[in-house]
C-alpha positions in Angstrom: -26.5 27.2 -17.6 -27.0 25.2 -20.9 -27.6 21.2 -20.0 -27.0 17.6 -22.7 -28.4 14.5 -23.0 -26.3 11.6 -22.8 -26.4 7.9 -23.6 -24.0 6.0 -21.5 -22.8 2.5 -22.2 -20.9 1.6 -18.7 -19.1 -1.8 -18.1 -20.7 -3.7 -14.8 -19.0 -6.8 -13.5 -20.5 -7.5 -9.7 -17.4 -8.7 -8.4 -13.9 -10.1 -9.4 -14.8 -13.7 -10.6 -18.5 -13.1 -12.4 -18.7 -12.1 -16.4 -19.2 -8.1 -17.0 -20.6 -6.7 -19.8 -22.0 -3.2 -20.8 -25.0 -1.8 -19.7 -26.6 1.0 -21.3 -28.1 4.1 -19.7 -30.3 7.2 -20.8 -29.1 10.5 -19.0 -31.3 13.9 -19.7 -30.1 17.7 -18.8 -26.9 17.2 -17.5 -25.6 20.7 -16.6 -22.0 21.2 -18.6 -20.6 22.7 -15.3 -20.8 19.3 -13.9 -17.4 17.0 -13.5 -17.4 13.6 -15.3 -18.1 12.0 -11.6 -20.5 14.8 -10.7 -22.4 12.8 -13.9 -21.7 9.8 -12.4 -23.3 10.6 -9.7 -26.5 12.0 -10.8 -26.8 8.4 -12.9 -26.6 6.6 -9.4 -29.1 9.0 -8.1 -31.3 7.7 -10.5 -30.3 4.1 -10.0 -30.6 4.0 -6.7 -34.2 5.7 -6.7 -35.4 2.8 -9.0 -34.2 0.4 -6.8 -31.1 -1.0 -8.9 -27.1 -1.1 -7.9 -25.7 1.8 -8.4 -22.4 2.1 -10.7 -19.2 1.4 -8.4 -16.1 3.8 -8.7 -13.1 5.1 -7.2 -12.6 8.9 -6.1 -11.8 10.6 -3.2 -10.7 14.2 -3.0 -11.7 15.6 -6.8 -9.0 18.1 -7.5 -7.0 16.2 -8.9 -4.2 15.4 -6.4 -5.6 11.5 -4.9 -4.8 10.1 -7.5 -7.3 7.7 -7.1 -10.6 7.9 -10.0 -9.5 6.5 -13.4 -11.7 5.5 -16.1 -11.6 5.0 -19.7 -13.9 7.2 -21.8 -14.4 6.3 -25.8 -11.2 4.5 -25.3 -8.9 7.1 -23.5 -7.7 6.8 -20.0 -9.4 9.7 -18.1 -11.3 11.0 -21.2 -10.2 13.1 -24.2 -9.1 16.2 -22.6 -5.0 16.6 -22.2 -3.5 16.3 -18.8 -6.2 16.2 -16.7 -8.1 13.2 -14.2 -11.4 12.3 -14.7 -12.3 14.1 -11.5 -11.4 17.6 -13.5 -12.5 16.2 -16.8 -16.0 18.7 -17.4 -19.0 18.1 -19.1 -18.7 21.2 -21.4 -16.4 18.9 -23.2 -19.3 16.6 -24.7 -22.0 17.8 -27.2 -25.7 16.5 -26.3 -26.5 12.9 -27.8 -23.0 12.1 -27.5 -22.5 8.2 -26.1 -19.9 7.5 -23.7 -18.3 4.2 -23.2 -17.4 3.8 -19.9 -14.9 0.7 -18.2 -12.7 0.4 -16.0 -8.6 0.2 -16.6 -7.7 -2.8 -18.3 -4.3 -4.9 -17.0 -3.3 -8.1 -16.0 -2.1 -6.8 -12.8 -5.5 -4.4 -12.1 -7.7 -7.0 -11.2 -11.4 -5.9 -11.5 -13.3 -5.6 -7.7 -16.6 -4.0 -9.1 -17.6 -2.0 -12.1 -15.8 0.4 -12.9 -13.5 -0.1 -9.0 -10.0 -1.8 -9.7 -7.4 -3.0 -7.4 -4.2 -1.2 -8.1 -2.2 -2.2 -5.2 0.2 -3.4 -7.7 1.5 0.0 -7.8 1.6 0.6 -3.7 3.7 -2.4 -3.7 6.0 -1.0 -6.0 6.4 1.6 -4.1 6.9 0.0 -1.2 9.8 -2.2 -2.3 12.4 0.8 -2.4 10.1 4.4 -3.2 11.3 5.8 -0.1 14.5 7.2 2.0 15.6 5.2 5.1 18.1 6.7 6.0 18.5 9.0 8.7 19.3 12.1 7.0 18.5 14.0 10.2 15.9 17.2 11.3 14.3 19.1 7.8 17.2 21.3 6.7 16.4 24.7 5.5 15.2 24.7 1.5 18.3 26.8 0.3 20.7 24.9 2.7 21.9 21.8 0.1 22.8 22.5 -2.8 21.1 21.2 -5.8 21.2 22.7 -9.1 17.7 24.3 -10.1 17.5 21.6 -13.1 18.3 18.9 -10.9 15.4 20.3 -8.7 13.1 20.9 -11.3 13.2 17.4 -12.8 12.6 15.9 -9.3 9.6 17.8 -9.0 8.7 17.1 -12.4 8.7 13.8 -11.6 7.8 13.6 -8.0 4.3 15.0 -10.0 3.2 11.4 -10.5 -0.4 10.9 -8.6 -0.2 7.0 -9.4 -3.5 6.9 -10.7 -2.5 4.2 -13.3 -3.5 5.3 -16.6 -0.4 4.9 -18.0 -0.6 1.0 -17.2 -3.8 1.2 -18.8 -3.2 3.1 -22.4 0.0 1.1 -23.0 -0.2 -1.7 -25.6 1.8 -3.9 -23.3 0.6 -3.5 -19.2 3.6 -1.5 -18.4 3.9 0.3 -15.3 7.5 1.6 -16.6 6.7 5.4 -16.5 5.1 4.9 -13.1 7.8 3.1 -11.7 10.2 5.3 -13.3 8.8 8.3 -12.0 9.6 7.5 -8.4 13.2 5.9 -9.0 13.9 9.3 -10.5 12.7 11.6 -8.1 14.8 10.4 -5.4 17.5 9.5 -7.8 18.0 13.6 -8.6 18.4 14.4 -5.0 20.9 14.4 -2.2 18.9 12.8 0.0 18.0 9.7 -2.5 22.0 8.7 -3.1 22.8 5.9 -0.5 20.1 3.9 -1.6 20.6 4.3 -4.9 21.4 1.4 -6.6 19.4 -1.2 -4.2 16.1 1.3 -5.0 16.4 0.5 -8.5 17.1 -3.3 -8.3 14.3 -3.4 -5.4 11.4 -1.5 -7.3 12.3 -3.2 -10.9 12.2 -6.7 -9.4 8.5 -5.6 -8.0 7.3 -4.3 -11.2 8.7 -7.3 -12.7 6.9 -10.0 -10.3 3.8 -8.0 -10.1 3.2 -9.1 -13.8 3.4 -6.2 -15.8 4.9 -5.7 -19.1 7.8 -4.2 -20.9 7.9 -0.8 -22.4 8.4 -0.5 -26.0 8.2 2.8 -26.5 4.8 2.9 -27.6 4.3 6.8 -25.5 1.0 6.3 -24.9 1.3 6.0 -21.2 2.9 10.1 -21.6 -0.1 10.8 -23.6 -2.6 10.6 -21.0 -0.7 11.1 -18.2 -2.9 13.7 -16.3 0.4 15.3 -15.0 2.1 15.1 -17.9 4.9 12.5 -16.6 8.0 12.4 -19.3 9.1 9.3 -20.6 11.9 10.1 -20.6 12.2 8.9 -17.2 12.1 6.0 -17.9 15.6 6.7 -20.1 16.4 7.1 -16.6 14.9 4.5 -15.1 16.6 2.0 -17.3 20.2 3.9 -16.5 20.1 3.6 -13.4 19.0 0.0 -12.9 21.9 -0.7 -15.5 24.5 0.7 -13.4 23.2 -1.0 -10.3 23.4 -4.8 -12.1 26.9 -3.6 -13.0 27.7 -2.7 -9.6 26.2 -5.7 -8.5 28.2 -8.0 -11.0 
């Protein structure tokens, strides 16, 4: 089991309205089989054995399904390593003296609680506003009872992928949570069951994303390039196809 030596430069903020800057940290023989929290872990350790606050962050299954750890590394939402959380991200994947920087996601609407910890109930609002089926649509039918094309059922799953951790909010130049939001609207925009709330989903979920501050997508793909599921953008194609049609329905 080979082991590095890290330096890590982590961004600590105590709470929502203090100052945070970097701090920086010495870590010896980390094994390479270790996680990127499985590190972070071993640094609190440390911390908390010399009496000083250990670094705060969100996880909570590690296998990359919660959705909820997210951290930029060097720069990249959930590290360098394609398609993955930071939960699955792997030591092995560093060479010994390497240095880390370490923060939390950056947006307007991810307020800072501590550390690396942000509030991205942003995104559970969204959700709430329309990411859902209300209507009765009765007892679960039998898989191969409605009929949906496999494409039509592979794209829903392709988008019904989305963990909502956030990073694509994150990596784009502009706060958007368009391939998020987009992701949801589509999933249940594909399927039967998604069709009588069509067109008040998309107005509903749009206006959210709109009043929760974040910004417009300008193509910019970063928020596909470190998607750890690899969400498409063009979703968001989608997304801005089927809010159109609802305005015009509207109008």
């Amino acid at each position: 089991m080979s082991s590095i030596n890290l330096t890590l430069k982590i961004w600590r903020q105590p709470n929502s309205d203090a100052l945070g800057a970097f701090e920086t940290y010495l870590l010896d023989g980390i094994h390479t089989d270790m996680s990127f929290l499985e590190m972070l872990d071993v640094l609190n350790e440390k911390l908390t054995k010399e009496g000083r606050d250990p670094v705060a962050f969100d996880h909570d299954c590690r296998e990359g399904i919660c959705g909820m750890c997210g951290a930029v590394v060097n720069g990249v939402a959930h590290g360098p390593e394609k398609e993955v959380t930071l939960c699955q991200l792997h030591m092995r994947h560093f060479q010994s003296g390497d240095i880390l920087v370490i923060e939390p996601f950056r947006s307007r609407a991810y307020p800072i609680k501590k550390d690396l910890l942000v509030d991205r109930s942003a995104l559970d609002r969204i959700i709430q506003a329309g990411g859902y089926v209300s209507v009765n649509t009765g007892g679960t039918p039998d898989g191969n009872s409605l009929p949906i094309p496999s494409q039509q059922a592979e794209l829903a799953m392709d988008a019904a992928a989305c963990i909502g951790c956030g990073a694509c909010v994150a990596s784009c130049p502009n706060g958007a949570a368009m391939l998020f939001t987009s992701a949801k609207i589509s999933q249940l925009a594909l399927l039967p069951q998604g069709q009588v709330e069509r067109k008040t989903r998309a107005l509903a979920m749009v206006a959210q994303m709109d009043e929760e501050g974040f910004g417009n997508c300008t193509n910019a793909r970063e928020c596909e390039a470190v998607c750890p599921k690899g969400i498409s953008i063009r979703n968001i194609a989608r997304m801005n196809k089927e809010f159109l049609r609802a305005v015009l329905a509207e109008g």
